[in-house]
KOLVOTOR-405154 format. One line per 8 residues: number of its first residue (from 1); their letters; for each residue x, y, z of C-alpha. Coordinates in steps of 0.001 Angstrom, whole numbers, padded with zeros to 6 digits, always signed. Layout:
N
NUM> a> X:Y:Z; ...
END
This chain:
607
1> xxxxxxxx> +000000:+000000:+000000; +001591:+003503:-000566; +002472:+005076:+002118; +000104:+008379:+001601; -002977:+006493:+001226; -002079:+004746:+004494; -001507:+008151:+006062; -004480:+009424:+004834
9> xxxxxxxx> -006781:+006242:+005790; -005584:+006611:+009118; -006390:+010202:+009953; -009643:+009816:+008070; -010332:+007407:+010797; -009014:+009220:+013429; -010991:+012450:+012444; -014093:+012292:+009756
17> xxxxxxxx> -015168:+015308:+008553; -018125:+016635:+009481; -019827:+015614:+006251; -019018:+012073:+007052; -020581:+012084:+010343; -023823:+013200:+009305; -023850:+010437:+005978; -022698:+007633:+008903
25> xxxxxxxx> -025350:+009009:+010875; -027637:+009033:+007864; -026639:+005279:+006670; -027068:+003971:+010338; -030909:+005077:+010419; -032217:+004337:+007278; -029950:+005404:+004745; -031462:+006026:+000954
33> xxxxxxxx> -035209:+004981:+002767; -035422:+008509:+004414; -036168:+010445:+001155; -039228:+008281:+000853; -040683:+009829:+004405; -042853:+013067:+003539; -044392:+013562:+006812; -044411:+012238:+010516
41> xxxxxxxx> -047211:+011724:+012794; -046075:+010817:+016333; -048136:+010468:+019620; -047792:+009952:+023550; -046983:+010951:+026654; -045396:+013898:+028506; -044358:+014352:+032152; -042126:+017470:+033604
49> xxxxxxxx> -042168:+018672:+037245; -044765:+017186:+038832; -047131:+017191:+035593; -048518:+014295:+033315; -049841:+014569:+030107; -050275:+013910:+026343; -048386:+015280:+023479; -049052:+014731:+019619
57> xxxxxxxx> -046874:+016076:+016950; -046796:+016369:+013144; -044405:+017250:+010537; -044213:+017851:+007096; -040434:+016330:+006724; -040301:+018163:+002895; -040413:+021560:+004551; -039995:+021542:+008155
65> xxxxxxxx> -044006:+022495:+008383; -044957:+021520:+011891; -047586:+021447:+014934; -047274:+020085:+018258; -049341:+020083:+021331; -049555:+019232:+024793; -051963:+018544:+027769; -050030:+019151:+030622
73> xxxxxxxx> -052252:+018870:+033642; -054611:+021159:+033924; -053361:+023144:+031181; -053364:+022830:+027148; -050556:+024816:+024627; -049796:+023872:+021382; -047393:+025785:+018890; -046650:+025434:+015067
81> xxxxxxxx> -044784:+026454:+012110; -046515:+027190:+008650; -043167:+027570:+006760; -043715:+031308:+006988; -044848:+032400:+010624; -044343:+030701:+013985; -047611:+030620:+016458; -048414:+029589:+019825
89> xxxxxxxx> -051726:+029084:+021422; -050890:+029798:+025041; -052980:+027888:+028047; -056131:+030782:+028110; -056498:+029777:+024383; -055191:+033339:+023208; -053136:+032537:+019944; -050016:+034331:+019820
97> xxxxxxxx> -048002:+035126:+016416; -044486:+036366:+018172; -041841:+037904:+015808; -039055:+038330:+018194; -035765:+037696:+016449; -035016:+034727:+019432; -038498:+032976:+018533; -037588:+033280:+014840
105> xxxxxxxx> -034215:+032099:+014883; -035406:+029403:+017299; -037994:+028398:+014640; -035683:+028165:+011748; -033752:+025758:+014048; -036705:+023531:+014554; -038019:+023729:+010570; -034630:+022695:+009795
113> xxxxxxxx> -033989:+019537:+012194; -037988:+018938:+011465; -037028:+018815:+007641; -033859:+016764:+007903; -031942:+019484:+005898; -028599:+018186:+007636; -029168:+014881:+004879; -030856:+017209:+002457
121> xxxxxxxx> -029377:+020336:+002403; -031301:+021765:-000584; -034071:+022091:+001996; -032573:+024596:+003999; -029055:+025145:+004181; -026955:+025559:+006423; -023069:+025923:+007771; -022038:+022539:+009017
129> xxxxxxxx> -018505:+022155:+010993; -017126:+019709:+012863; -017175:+021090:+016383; -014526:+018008:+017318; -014992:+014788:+019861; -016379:+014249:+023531; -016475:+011745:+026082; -018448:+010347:+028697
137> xxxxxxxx> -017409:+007709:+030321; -016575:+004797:+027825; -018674:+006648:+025114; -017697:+008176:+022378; -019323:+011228:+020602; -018342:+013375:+017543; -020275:+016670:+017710; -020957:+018639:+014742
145> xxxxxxxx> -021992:+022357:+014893; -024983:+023469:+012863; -026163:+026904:+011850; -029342:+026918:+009630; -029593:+030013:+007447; -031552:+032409:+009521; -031096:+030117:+012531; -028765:+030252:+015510
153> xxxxxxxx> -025773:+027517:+016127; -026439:+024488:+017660; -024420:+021241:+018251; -025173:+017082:+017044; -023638:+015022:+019229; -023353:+011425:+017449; -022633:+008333:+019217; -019317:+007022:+017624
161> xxxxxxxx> -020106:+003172:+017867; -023677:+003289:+016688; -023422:+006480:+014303; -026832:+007457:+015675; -027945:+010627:+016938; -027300:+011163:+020242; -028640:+014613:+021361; -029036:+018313:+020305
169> xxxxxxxx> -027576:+021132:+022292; -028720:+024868:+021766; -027910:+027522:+023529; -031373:+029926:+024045; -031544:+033539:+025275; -031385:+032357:+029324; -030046:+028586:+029543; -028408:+025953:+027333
177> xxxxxxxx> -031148:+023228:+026332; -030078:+019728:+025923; -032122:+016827:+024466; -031409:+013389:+024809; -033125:+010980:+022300; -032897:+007553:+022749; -035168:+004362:+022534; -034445:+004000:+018888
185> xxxxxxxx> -036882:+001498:+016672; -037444:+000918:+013325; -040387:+002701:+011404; -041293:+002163:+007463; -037549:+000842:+007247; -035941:+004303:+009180; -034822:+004540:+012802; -036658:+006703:+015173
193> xxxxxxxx> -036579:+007749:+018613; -039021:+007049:+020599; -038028:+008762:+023664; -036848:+012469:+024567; -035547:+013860:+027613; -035410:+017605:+027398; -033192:+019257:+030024; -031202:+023067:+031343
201> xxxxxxxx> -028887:+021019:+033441; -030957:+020998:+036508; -032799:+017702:+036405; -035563:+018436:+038733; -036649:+020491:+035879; -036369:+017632:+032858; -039319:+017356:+030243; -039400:+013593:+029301
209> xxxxxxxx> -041730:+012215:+026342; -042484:+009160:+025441; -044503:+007864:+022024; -046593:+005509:+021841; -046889:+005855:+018235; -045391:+006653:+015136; -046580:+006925:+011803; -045408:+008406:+008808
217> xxxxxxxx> -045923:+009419:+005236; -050020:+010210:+005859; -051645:+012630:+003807; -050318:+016470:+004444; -053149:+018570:+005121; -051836:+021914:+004951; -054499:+022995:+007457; -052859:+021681:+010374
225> xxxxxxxx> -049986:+023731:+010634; -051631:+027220:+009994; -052436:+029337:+012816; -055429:+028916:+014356; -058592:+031748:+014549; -059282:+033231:+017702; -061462:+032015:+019807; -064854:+032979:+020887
233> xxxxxxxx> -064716:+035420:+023791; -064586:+034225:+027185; -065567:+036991:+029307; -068464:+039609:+029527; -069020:+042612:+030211; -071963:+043649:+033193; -075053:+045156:+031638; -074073:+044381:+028123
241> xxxxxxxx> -071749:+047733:+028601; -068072:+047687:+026067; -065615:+048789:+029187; -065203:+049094:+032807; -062519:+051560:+034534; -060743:+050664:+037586; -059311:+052865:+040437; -055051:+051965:+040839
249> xxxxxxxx> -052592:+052194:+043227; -048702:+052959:+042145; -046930:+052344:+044668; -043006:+051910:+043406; -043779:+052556:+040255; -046131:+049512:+040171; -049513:+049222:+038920; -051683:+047716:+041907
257> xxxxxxxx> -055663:+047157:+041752; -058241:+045197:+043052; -060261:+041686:+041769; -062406:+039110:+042408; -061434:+035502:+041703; -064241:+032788:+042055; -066578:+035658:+043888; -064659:+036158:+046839
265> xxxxxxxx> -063507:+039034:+048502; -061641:+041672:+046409; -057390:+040783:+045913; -055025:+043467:+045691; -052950:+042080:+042586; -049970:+043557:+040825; -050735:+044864:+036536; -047650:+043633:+034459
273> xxxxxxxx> -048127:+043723:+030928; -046069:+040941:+029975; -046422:+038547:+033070; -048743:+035990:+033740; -051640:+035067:+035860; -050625:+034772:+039750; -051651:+033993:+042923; -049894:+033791:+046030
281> xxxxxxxx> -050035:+030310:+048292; -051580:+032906:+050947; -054306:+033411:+047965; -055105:+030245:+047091; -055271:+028649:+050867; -057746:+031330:+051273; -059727:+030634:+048190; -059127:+026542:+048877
289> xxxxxxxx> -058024:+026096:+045349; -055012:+023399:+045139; -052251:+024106:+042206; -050440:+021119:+040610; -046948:+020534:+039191; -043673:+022699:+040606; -042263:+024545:+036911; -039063:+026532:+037239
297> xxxxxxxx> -040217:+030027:+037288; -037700:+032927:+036357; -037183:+036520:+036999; -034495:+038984:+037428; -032563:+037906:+039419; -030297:+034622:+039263; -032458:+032125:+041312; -035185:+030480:+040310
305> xxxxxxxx> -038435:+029649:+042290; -040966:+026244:+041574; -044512:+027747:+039868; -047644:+025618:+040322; -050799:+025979:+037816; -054301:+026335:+038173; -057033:+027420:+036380; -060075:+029669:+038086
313> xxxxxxxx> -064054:+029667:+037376; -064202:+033442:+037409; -061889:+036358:+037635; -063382:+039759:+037949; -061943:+043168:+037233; -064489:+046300:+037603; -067568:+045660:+035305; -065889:+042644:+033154
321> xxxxxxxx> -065624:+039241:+034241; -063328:+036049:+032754; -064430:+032652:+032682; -061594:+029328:+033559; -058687:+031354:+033784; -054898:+030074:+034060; -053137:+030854:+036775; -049542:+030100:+038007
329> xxxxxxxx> -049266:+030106:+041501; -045937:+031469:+042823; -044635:+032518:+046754; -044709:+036404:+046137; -044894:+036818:+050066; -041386:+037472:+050676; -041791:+040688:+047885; -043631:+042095:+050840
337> xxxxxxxx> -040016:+042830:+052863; -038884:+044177:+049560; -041780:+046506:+048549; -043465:+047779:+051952; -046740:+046593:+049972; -048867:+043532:+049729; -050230:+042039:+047174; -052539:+038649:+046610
345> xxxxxxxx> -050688:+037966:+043100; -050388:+039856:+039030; -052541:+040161:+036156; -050842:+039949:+033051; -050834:+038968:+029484; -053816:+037399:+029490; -055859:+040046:+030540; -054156:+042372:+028268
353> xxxxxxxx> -054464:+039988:+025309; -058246:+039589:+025513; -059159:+043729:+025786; -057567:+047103:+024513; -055928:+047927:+027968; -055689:+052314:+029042; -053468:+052561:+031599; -054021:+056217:+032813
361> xxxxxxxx> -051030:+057012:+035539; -052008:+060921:+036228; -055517:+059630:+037015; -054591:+056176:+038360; -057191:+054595:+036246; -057256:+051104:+034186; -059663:+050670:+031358; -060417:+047572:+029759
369> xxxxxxxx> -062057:+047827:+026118; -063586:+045361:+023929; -061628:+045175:+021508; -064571:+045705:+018216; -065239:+048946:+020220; -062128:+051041:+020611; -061504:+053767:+018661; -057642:+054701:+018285
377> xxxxxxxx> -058718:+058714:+017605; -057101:+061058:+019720; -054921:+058297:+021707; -051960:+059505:+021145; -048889:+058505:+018894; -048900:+055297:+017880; -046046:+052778:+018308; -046026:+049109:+016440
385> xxxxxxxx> -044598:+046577:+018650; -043984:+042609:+018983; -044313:+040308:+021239; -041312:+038245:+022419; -043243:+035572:+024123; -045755:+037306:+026215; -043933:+040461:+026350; -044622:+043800:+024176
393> xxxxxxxx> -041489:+044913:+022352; -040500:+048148:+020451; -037160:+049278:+018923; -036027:+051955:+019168; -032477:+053563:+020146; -030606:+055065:+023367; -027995:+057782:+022769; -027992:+056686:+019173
401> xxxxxxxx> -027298:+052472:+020177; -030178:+050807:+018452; -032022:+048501:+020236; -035348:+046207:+021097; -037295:+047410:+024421; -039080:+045265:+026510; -042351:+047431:+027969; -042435:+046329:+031432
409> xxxxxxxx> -045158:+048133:+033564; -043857:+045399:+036314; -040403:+047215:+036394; -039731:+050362:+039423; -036915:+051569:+037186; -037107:+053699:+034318; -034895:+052242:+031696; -032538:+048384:+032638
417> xxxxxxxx> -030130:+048106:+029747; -029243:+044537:+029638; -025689:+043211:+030470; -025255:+041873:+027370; -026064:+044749:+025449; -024470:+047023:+027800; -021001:+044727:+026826; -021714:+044715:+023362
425> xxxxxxxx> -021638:+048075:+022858; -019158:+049321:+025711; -021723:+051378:+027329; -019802:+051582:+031025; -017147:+053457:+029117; -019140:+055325:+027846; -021399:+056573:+030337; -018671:+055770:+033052
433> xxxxxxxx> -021133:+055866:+036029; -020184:+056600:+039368; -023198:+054695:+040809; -023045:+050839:+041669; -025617:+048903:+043950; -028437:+046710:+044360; -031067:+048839:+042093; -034028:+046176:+042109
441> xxxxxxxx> -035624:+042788:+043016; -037271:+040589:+041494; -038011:+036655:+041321; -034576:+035543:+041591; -033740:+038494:+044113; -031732:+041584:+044111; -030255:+042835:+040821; -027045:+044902:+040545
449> xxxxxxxx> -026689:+047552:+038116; -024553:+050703:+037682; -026408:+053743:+037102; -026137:+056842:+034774; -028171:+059147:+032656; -028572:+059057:+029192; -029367:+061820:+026929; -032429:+060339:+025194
457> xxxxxxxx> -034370:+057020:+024911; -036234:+056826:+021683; -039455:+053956:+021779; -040578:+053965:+018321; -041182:+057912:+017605; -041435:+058355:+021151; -038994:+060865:+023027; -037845:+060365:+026267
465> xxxxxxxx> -035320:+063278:+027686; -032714:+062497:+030110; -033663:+058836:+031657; -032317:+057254:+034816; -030239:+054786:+033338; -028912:+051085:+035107; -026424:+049475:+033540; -027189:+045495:+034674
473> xxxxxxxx> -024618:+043541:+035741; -026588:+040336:+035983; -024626:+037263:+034816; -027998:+035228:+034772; -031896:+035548:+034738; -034061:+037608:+032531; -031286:+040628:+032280; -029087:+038617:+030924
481> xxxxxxxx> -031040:+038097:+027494; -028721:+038975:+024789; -031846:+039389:+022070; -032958:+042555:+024363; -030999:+045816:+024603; -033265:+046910:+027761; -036639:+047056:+029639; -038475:+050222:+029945
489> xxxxxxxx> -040166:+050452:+032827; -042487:+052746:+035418; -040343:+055438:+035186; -040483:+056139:+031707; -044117:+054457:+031053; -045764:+056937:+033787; -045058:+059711:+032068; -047674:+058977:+029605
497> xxxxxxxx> -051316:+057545:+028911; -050993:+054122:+027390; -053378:+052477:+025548; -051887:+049100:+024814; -053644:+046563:+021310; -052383:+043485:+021823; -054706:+042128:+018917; -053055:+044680:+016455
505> xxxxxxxx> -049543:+044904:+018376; -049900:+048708:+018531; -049546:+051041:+021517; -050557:+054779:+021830; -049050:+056857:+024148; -050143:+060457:+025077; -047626:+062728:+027441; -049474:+063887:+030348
513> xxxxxxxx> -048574:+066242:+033389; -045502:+064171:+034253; -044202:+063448:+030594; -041384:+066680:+030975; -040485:+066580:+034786; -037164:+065312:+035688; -036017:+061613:+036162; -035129:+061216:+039704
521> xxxxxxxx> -033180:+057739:+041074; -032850:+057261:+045315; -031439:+059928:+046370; -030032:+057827:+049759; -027387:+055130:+047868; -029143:+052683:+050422; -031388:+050004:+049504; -033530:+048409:+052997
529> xxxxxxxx> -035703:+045191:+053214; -038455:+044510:+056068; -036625:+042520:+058389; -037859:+040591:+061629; -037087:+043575:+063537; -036888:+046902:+061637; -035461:+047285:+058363; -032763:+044981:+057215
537> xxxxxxxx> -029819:+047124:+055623; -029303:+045087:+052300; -026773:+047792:+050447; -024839:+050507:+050337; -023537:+052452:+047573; -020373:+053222:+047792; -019255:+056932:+048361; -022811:+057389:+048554
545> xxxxxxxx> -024983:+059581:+051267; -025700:+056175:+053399; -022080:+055072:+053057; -021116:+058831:+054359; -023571:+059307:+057395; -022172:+055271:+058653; -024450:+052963:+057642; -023239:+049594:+056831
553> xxxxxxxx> -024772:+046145:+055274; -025891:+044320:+058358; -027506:+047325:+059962; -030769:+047648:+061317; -033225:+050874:+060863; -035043:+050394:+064052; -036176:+054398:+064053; -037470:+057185:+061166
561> xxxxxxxx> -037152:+060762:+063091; -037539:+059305:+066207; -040604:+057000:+065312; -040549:+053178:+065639; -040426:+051170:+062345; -044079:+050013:+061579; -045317:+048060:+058494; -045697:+051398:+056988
569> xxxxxxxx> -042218:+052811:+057091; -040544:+051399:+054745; -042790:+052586:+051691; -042886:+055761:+053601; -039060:+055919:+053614; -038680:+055130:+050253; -041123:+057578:+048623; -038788:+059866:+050952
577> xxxxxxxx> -035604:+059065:+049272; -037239:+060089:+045735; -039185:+062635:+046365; -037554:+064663:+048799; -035163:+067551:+047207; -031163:+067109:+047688; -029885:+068330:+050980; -032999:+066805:+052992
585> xxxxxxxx> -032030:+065300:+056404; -033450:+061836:+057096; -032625:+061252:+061088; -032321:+057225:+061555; -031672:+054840:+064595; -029625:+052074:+063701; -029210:+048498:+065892; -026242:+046278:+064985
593> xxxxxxxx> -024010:+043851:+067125; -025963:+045176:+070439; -025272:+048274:+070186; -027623:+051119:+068912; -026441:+054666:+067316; -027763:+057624:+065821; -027394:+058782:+061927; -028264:+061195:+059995
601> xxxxxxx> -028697:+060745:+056495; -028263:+063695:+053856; -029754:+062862:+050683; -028125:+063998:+047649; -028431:+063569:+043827; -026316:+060633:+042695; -026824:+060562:+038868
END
């Protein structure tokens, strides 16, 4: 044998490209027999976090057309992919047609695996590389790196003795999603898996399927992959009027109002347009209602909390009642050391999705609208946005730095840029703040940001002048999301009438009385928490007016000018350290390793 060819046989052995790894991986499951399959039917079971159900699924393996559902306990979602759009149909049966560049380049990903373009590249093509070889144990895996035109990368990993596929990895806005397929039998002469075991990397959290069934090359009715209509309303409206207004709190920045679940006593719930459906296990132990399953919920900050579901007879807000509502049920309790305010649980999307929402701030007044009876005249300037998920999205631009803006009427601050963003585009040299602390809390718990001012936030043709500005420094959770230059939040929203169309993505905003007043951020550098005794002393900005009159993490605010600390104070205290001009003297008694001591706190502007 010549010497090259034996040279070249061995490192062809040693290291296949990655061509060769998908055609082995191709010949080992069917070979030549898969470009008889045109479509794929499949059918079974799901289970994830405490939750049973049944999923179906079908493709049309030509094009990457597909639907799939689930019934997960008590709850139903399906999503699909006509070739042109992506849809969801989320559990309240509201379908959803999201355009955010994650969802699309996550859909591209899917058409493409769904379509086996990896064999049949004139499908959808694609940049293929080999990504190199892994090991686990005694197995062997070569991995191969996909990036579907349109798509985002994501990795093969293919067993090296069988040739079969072994799992997918992708790495999403938040986590790294891994999926395990295994239980491989023969179908119509090609290998298929017949198991799945979806996973983040924290087990307690894995989505496992099973089929029962799979069939393929049926008929392709074109029908089942288009989005769905609407559905027939599920609410109504007392005495057959179109809208009901609602008095609001905002407290923090934050929408709060009162409702009726299942008839009972009015709930004071939190109004975040792009959350979901909550209730408190306070809530439901006073309503007896039991949730089922334990989801990982996320939030801000970098933990992550179980979330139970339920659905309710009736949920009441004003004049308008909903019938069999979703609800999550998550332990907001603790948000009551963090916001000096109670609350039974949030309203969300799906209230916002089913009605033309006004959220007037100067009057503290909600108005829900059916939909066939708003009229957009005289709403003010109107701003197209998307949804990413459940959550409203407009671009627009700060200090020139393009961008996509979450509209979070959840959110205390006035703009979050992202960290991501923030690193992209070098935005702490830029603005080189001064200003570094704990600046909110959410979910996960206390966020860290560095704040500034910016010149000017545009939203659409909107105008903002001179916006409080945090810089996140999250390394994980929600502002970490590197599709997302920032969140827009109370602080720029209440300085407008909003009138938010979810059914035509469209928001008008009107300026009112607060639209040209000055951005103000805490004036104290401290952030405090209810504690057991007092206030809890959580932070302290450096250099900052707490950090100069003493105080210290660890700290406790026992006394406010002489007064005990009550379940008032600290909302009291923080409406203080806004509102309250520069130069203000806050008098404090502080408690810490037995001994107690007297401050006095000057506030001061910090940005």
């Amino acid at each position: 044998m010549n010497i090259l060819c034996l040279v070249a046989t061995i490192h062809l052995a040693a290291a296949p490209t990655a061509q060769q790894v998908l055609d082995n991986a191709k010949k080992a499951s069917g070979g030549d027999a898969w470009a008889a399959v045109t479509s794929a039917h499949q059918v079974g079971s799901i289970a994830t976090s405490g939750l049973k159900g049944s999923q179906e699924t079908w493709e049309d393996v030509r094009t990457g057309r597909y639907m799939d559902r689930a019934e997960l306990g008590p709850l139903t979602q399906s999503e699909g992919f006509d070739g042109k759009v992506a849809w969801s149909v989320d559990p309240s049966n509201q379908v959803l047609e999201p355009s955010d560049a994650e969802t699309l380049e996550a859909t591209r990903n899917e058409a493409y695996r769904r379509s086996h373009a990896f064999w049949y590249p004139e499908r959808w093509p694609a940049d293929i590389r080999l990504a190199g070889e892994k090991t686990e144990g005694q197995r062997r895996f070569y991995v191969v790196s996909l990036t579907p035109r349109g798509g985002r990368p994501f990795e093969f990993w293919v067993d090296a003795s069988t040739w079969l596929l072994d799992r997918t990895v992708e790495k999403a806005s938040l986590e790294t999603r891994t999926t395990f397929l295994s239980d491989y039998r023969t179908v119509q002469g090609v290998k298929m898996p017949f198991s799945t075991r979806g996973t983040n990397g924290d087990a307690k959290y894995d989505v496992l399927t099973t089929s029962s069934k799979i069939e393929l090359n049926l008929p392709v009715v074109d029908g089942r992959f288009a989005k769905p209509p609407p559905p027939p309303p599920d609410y109504a409206f007392a005495g057959g009027a179109t809208s009901t207004t609602v008095p609001f709190e905002l407290v923090n920045n934050h929408i709060y109002l009162d409702v009726k679940v299942n008839g009972a006593a009015p709930m004071r719930v939190l109004c975040d347009t792009g959350g979901q459906n909550i209730l408190t296990p306070t809530a439901l132990a006073q309503l007896g209602l039991k949730p089922e399953g334990a989801l990982q919920g996320h939030g801000v900050g970098e933990a992550t909390q179980d979330v139970g579901l339920l659905k309710v007879k009736t949920l009441q807000v004003g004049d308008v009642t909903l019938t069999n509502q979703p609800f999550a049920t998550l332990a907001l309790e603790p948000f009551l050391k963090v916001e000096g305010f109670s609350s039974s649980g949030l309203i969300g999307y799906e209230v916002f999705r089913r009605f033309v929402v006004t959220v007037d701030y100067e009057r503290r007044q909600l108005t829900l609208t059916r939909p066939s009876a708003f009229n957009p005249v005289g709403k003010g300037t109107p701003v197209p946005f998307r949804f990413k998920d459940q959550i409203p999205q407009v671009d627009g631009d700060i200090d020139g730095v393009a961008g996509v803006f979450d509209l979070d009427t959840g959110s205390r601050a006035s703009i979050d840029l992202l960290a991501p963003f923030v690193e992209k585009h070098a935005l702490a040299a830029k603005y080189a703040p001064r200003v570094e602390g704990v600046t909110g809390w959410g979910l996960g718990g206390a966020s860290r940001s560095q704040v500034t001012r910016a010149k000017v936030l545009h939203l659409g043709s909107l105008e903002i002048r001179e916006p409080v500005t945090e810089l996140s420094l999250q390394k994980k959770g929600a502002f970490s999301d590197p599709y997302v230059a920032g969140n827009v939040g109370g602080g720029v929203l209440k300085r407008f009438t909003l009138t938010f169309d979810y059914e035509h993505k469209m928001l008008y905003a009107a300026p009112n009385a607060l639209y040209a007043a000055r951005d103000v951020f805490d004036r104290s550098g401290l952030w405090v928490n209810t504690g057991d005794i007092g206030l809890d002393v959580v932070d302290v900005m450096a250099a900052g007016p707490a950090a100069k009159a003493g105080l210290k993490v660890g700290d406790r605010v026992t006394a406010v000018e002489g007064k005990a600390v009550d379940g008032n104070t600290l909302l009291q205290l923080r409406t203080r350290f806004r509102s309250e001009p520069a130069g203000t003297q806050i008098h404090l008694t502080l408690a810490s390793g037995g001994h107690t001591r007297q401050v006095v706190l000057v506030l001061e502007d910090l940005v």
